[in-house]
C-alpha positions as CSV (number, residue, x, y, z in Angstrom):
1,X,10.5,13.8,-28.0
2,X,7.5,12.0,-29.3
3,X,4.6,10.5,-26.9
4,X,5.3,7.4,-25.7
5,X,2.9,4.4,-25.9
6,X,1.9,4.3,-22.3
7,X,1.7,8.3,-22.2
8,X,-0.9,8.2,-24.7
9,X,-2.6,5.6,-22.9
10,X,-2.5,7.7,-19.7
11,X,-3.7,11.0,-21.8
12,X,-7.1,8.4,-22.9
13,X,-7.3,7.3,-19.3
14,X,-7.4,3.5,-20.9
15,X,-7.3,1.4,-17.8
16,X,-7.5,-1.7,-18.6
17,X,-4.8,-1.3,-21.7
18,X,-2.2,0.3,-19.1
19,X,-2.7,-2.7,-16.8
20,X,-2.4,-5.2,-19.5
21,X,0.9,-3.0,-20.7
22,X,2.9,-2.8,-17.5
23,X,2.1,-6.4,-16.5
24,X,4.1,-7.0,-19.7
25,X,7.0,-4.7,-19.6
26,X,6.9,-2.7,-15.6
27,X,10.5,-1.0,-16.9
28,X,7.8,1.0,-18.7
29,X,6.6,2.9,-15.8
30,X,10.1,4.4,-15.1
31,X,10.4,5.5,-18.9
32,X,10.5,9.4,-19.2
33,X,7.3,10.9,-21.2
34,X,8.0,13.5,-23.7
35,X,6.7,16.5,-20.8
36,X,10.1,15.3,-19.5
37,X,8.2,13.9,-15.9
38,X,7.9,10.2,-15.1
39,X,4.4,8.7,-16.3
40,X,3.2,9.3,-12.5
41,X,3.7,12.7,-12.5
42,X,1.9,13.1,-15.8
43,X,-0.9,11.5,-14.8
44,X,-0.9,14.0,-11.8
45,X,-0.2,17.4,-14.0
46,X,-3.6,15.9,-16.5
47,X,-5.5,15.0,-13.6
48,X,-6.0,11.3,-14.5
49,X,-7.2,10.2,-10.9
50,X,-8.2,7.0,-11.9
51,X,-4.9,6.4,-13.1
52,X,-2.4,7.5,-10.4
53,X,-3.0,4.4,-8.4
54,X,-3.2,2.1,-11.2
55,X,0.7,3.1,-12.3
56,X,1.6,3.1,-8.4
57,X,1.1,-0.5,-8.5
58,X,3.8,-0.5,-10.7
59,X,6.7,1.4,-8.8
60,X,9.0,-0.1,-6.7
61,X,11.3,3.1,-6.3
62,X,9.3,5.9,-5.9
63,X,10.9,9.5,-5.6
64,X,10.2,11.7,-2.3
65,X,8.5,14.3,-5.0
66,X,6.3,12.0,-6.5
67,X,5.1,10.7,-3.6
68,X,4.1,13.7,-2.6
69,X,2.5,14.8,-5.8
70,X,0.9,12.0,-5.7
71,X,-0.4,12.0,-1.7
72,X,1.2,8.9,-0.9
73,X,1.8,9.9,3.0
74,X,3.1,7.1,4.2
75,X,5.9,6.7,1.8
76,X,6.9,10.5,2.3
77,X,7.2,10.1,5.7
78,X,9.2,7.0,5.3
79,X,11.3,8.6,2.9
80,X,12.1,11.7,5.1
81,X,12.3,9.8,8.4
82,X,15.4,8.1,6.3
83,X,16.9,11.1,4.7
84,X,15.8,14.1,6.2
85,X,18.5,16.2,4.0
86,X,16.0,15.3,0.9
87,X,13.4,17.4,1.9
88,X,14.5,20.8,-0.2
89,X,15.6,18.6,-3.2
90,X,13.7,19.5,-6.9
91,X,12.0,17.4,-8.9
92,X,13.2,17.2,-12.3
93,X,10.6,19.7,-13.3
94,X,11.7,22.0,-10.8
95,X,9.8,21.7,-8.1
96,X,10.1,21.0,-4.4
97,X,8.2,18.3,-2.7
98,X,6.1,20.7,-0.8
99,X,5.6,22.9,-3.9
100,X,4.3,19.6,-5.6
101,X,2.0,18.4,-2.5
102,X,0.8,22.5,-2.4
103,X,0.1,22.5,-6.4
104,X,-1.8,19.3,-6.2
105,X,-4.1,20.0,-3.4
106,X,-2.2,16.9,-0.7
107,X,-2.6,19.0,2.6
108,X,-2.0,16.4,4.4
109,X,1.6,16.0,2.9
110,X,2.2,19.7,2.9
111,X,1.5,20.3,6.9
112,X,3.6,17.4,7.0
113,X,6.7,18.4,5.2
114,X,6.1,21.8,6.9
115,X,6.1,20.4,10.1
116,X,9.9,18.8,9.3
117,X,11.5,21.7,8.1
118,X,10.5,21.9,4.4
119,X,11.5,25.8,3.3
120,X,8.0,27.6,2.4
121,X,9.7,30.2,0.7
122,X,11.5,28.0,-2.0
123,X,10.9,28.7,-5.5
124,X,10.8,26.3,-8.5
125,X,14.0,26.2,-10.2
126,X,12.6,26.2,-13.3
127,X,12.4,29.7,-14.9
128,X,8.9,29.9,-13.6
129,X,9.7,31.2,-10.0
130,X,6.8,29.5,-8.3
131,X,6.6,29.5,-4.3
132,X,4.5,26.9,-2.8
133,X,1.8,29.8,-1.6
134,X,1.2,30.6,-5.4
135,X,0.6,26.6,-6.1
136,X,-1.6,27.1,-3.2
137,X,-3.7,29.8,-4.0
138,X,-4.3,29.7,-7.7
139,X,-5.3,25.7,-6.8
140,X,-7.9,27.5,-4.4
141,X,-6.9,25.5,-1.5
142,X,-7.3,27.6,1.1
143,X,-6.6,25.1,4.1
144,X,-3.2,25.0,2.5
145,X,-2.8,28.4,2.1
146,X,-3.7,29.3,5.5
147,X,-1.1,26.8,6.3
148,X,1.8,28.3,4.8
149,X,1.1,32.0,5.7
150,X,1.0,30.8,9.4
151,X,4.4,29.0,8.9
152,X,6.2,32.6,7.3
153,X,5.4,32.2,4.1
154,X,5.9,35.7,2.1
155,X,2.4,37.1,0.5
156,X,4.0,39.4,-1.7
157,X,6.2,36.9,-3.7
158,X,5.5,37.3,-7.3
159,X,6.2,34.2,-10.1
160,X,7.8,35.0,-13.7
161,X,4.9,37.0,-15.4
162,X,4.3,38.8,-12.2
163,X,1.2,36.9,-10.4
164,X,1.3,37.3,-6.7
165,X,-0.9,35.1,-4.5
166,X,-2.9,38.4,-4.1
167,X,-3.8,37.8,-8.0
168,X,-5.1,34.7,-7.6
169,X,-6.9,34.6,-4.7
170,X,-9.0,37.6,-6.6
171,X,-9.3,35.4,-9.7
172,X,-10.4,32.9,-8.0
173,X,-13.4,35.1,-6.0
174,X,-11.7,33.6,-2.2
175,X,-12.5,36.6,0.0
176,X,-11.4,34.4,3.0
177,X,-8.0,33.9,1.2
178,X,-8.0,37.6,0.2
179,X,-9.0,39.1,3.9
180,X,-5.8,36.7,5.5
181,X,-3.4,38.0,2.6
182,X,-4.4,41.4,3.0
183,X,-3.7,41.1,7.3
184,X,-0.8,39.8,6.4
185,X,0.6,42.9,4.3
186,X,-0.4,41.6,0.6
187,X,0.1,44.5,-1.5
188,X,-2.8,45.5,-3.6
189,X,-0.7,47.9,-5.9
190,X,1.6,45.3,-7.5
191,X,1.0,45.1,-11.0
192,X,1.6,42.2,-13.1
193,X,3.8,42.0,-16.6
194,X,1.1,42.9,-18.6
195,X,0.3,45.9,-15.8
196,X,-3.1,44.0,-13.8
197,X,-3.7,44.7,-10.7
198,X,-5.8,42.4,-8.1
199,X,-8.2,44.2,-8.6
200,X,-8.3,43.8,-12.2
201,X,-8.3,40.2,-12.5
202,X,-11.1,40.3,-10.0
203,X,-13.3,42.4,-12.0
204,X,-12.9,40.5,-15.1
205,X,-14.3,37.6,-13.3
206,X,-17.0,39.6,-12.5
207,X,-16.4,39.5,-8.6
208,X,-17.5,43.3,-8.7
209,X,-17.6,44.0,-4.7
210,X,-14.1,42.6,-4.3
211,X,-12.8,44.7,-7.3
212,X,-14.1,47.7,-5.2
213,X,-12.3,46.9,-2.1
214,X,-9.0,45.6,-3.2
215,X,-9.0,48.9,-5.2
């Protein structure tokens, strides 16, 4: 599937030009983009933040995942408070609506979902095998994190290639992250595909005294 003309407009973050466009023709903004994700959710996943509120202007019917992908608290709570049953449903990506809100950094929208009964320990569907505390923690938001650990989520889950939230909280140097993981029985032996440990991948980033202690 090639790029569509608003996608590439979106990619160039050209304001003005996606204005002018869906003022012309709004069915636009429901048109699939060749990533197989609404234009929305593309501009979330290429972190276009200037133009997430431009192309909400432009949705009338707004999915509970986007919405949370998106931060858009009101309309998620709107959107559970009339179909509660909703709140475990994939995006067509994959993903839950709290895996979304947890990848994208919306903590507001994740404690919420949490809070009415979203499942923390839900993978994508996708192949990928991504729990919301990986989106979480390779994202480096620890408030988040914190979040889901409190609310049962498993610290030892690991995602296709073998990444565990362990993994990435070394990566990413978070020794708060690391010490919460590691009370909550994170296992520093588990080895990714290509046979890292933690420990590895925090030594590569040159975080030398937490290579030492999670080996």
């Amino acid at each position: 599937m090639q790029h569509t003309f608003l996608e590439d407009l979106i990619i160039k973050e050209d304001e003005e030009a996606i204005k002018k466009l869906l003022s012309e023709k709004p069915e636009l903004v429901n048109e699939e983009t060749s990533h197989q994700v609404s234009p929305l959710m593309l501009s979330c996943y290429f972190n276009k933040k200037q133009i997430t509120p431009i192309l909400l202007q432009f949705i009338k019917d707004i999915s509970l995942q986007e919405a949370s992908a998106a931060g858009k608290f009101d309309e998620v709570a709107h959107q559970i408070f009339k179909n509660p049953n909703q709140i475990n449903n994939f995006s067509n990506d994959g993903f839950t609506s709290l895996g979304l809100a947890c990848y994208f950094g919306q903590e507001e929208v994740a404690r919420y979902l949490v809070l009415k009964g979203a499942d923390v320990n839900l993978p994508s569907k996708n192949g990928y095998h991504v729990f919301p505390l990986h989106s979480a923690v390779v994202g480096n938001f620890t408030g988040i994190s914190k979040m889901l650990i409190e609310n049962g989520a498993e610290v030892n889950v690991a995602q296709l290639n073998g990444l565990t939230p362990l993994h990435s909280a070394a990566q990413n140097g978070n020794i708060e992250l690391i010490i919460l993981l590691l009370e909550k029985g994170a296992d520093t032996t588990l080895k990714m595909e290509d046979g890292k440990l933690p420990a590895d991948l925090a030594m590569a980033k040159g975080f030398i005294e937490i290579a030492d202690i999670l080996a």
